[in-house]
C-alpha positions as CSV (number, residue, x, y, z in Angstrom):
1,X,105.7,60.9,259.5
2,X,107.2,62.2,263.0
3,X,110.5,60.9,264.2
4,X,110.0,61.5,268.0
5,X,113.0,62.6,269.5
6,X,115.5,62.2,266.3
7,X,119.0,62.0,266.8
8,X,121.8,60.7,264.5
9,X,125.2,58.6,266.3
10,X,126.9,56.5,264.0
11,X,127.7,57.0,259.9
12,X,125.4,54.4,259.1
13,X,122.6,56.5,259.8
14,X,124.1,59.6,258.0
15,X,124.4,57.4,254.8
16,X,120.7,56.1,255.2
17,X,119.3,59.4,256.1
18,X,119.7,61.1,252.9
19,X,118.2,59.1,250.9
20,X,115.2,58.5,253.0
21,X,114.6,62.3,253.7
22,X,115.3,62.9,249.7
23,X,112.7,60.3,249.0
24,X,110.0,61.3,251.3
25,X,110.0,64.7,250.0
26,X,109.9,63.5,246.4
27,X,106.7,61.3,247.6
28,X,104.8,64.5,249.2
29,X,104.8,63.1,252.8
30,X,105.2,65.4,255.2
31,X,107.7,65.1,258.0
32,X,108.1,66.4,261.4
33,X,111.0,65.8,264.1
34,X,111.3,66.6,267.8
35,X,115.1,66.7,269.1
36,X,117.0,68.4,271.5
37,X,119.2,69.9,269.1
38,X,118.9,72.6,266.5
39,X,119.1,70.7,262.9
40,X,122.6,72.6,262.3
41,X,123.7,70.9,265.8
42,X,122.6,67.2,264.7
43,X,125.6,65.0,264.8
44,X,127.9,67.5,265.9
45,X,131.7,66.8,266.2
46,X,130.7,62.8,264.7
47,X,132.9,60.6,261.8
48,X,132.4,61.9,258.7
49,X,130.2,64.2,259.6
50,X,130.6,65.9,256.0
51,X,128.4,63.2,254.3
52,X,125.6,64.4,256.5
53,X,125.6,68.5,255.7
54,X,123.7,68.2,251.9
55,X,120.7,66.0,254.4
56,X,120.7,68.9,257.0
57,X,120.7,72.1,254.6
58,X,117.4,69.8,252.8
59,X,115.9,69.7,256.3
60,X,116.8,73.5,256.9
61,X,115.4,74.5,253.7
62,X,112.1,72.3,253.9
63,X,111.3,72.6,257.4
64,X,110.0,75.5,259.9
65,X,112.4,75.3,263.2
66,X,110.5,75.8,266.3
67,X,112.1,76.1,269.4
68,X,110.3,75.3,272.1
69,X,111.6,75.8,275.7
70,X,110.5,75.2,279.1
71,X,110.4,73.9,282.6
72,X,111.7,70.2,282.7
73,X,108.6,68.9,284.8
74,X,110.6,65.5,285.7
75,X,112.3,67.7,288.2
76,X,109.6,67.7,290.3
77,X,109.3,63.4,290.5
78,X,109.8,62.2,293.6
79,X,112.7,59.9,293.2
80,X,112.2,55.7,294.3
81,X,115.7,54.8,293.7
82,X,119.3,56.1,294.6
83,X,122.9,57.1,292.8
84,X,125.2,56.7,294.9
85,X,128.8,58.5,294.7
86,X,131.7,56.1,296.9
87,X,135.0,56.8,296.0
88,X,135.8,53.0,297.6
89,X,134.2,50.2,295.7
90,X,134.1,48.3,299.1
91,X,131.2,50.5,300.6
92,X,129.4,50.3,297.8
93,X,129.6,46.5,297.5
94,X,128.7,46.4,301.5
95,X,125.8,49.1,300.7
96,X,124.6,46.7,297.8
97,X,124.6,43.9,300.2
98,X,122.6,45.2,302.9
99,X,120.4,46.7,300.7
100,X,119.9,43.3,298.6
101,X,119.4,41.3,301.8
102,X,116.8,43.4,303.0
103,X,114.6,42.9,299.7
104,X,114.8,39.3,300.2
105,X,112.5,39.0,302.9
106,X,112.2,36.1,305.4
107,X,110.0,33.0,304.3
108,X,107.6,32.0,307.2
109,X,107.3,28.6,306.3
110,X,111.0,28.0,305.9
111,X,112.1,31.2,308.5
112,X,114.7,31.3,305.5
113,X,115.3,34.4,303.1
114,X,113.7,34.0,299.8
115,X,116.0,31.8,297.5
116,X,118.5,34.3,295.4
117,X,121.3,32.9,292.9
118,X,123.9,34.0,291.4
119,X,123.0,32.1,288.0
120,X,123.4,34.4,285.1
121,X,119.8,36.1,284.5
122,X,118.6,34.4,280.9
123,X,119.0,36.9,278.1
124,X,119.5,36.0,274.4
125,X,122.1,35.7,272.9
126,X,124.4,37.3,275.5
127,X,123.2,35.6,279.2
128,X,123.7,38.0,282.0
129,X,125.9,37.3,284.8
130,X,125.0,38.6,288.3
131,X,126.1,39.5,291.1
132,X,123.2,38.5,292.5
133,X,119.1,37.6,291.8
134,X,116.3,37.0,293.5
135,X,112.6,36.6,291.8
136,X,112.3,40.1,291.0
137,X,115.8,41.6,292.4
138,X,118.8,41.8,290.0
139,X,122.2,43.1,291.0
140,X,124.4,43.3,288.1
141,X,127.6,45.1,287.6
142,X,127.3,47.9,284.4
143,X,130.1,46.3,282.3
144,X,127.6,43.0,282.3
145,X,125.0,44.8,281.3
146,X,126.1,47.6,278.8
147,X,129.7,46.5,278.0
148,X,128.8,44.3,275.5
149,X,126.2,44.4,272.4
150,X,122.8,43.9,273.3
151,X,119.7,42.7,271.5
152,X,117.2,45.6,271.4
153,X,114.7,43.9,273.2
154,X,116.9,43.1,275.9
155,X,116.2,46.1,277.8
156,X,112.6,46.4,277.7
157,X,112.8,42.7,279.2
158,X,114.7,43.2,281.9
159,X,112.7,46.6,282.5
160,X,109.4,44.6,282.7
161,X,110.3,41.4,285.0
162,X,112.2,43.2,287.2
163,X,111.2,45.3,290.2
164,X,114.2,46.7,292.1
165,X,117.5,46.6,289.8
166,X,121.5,47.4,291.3
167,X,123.7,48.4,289.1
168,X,127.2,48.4,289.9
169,X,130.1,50.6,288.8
170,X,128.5,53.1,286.1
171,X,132.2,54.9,284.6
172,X,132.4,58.1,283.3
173,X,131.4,58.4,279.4
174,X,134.0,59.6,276.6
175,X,134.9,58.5,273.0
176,X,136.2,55.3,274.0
177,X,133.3,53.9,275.3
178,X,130.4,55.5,273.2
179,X,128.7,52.4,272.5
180,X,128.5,51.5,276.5
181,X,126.7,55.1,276.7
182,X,124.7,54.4,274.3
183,X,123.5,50.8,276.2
184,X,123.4,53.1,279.1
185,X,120.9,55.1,277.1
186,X,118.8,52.7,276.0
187,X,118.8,51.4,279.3
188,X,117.2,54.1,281.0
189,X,114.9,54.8,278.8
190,X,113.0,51.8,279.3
191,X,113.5,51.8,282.9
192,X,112.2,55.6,282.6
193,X,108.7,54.0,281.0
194,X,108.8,51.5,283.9
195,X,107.5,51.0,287.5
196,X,111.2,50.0,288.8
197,X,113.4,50.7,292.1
198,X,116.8,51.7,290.5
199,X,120.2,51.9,292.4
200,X,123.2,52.5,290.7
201,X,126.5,53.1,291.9
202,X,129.5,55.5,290.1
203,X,132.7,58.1,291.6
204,X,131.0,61.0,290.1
205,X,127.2,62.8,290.0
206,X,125.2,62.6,287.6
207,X,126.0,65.3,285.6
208,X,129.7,64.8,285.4
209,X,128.9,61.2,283.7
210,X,129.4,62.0,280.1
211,X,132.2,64.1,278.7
212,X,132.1,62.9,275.4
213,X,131.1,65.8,273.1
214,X,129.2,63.6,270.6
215,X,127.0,62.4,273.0
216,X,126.5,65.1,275.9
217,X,123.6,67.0,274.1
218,X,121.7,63.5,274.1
219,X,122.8,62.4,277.0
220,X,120.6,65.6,278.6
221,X,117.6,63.7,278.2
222,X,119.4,60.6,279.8
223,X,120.7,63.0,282.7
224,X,116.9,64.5,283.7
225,X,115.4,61.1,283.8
226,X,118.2,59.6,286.2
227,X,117.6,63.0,288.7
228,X,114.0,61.7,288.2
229,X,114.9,58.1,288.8
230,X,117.4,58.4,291.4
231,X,118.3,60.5,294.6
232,X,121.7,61.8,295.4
233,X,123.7,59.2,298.3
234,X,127.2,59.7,299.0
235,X,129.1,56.9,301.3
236,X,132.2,58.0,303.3
């Protein structure tokens, strides 16, 4: 069995983990990970972290650690979407705007722009309310869209039926809002795997997003695929 890119965030994995590693071995099956930390790094600074050290000296003792380093290759994507840095949320609302309107494109028959609402987009059980929508342009604010539990097949939904996506007001990442980050993650993951136009708005760069020491090991991964996603803007 290989866990592909293994990490652990919450206690209920450390208290599942154990026993599943412990049981595997007992059974013969062999098992390989891929992370981007070293097992003695795994959960670093987390709650309760204590629970977890018997599971990682097992893994230490029953597993060869490989280090494997090189060049990250998504470096050299040629960006489709943009993060933009505005210290005034008014640019960046006028920014969206113009940049919205001009994906709506005029309707010959009608000489009209192609009908948007501002109905939330349908997503179960939490709907999602917009800023704006057209058929396959969504302009959401980020505390719609990863402030609030989300069904983990949300994302892969919204990355599939969507073609250009806004995403307004990402914040800077600490301990109080780990389970927004974590949305956040899961969010650009699938939009990562994706064919999709991604803008996204926040006060800082990229790599001054997270701060929380939990998570800023694995939000590396998340960091490299948003450069890949996303060319630097800043408004004035």
């Amino acid at each position: 069995i290989c866990f592909d890119e293994f990490e652990i965030t919450d206690i209920t994995t450390v208290m599942l983990l154990g026993p599943l590693i412990n049981h595997c071995l007992r059974a013969g099956i062999c098992l390989a990970f891929t992370s981007n930390q070293p097992i003695h790094q795994i959960y670093s600074g987390g709650l309760q972290r204590q629970h977890l050290q018997p599971t990682l000296r097992l893994m230490t003792e029953n597993a060869l650690e490989l280090n494997l380093s090189g060049q990250d290759y998504r470096e050299q994507q040629t960006p489709t979407g943009t993060w933009i840095n505005a210290q005034e949320p008014h640019h960046i609302h006028a920014y969206f705007s113009e940049q919205f309107e001009a994906l709506c494109p005029i309707m010959p028959e009608t000489q009209k722009h192609t009908t948007t609402y501002t109905t939330p987009y349908p997503m179960h059980p939490h709907p999602l309310p917009v800023v704006a929508r057209s058929e396959h342009v969504l302009w959401v604010t980020f505390e719609a869209l990863c402030g609030i539990p989300r069904c983990v097949d949300d994302y892969p939904l919204l990355a599939t039926q969507t073609r250009t996506l806004f995403i307004e007001n990402v914040p800077q990442f600490g301990p109080s809002n780990r389970d927004a980050l974590t949305n956040f993650i899961g969010l650009i993951d699938q939009l990562y795997l994706h064919p999709i136009t991604l803008l996204i708005s926040a006060d800082i760069p990229i790599d001054d997003l997270c701060t929380d020491p939990i998570s800023i090991e694995r939000f590396k991964r998340t960091a490299s695929r948003l450069k890949a996603l996303c060319q630097p803007r800043a408004l004035s």
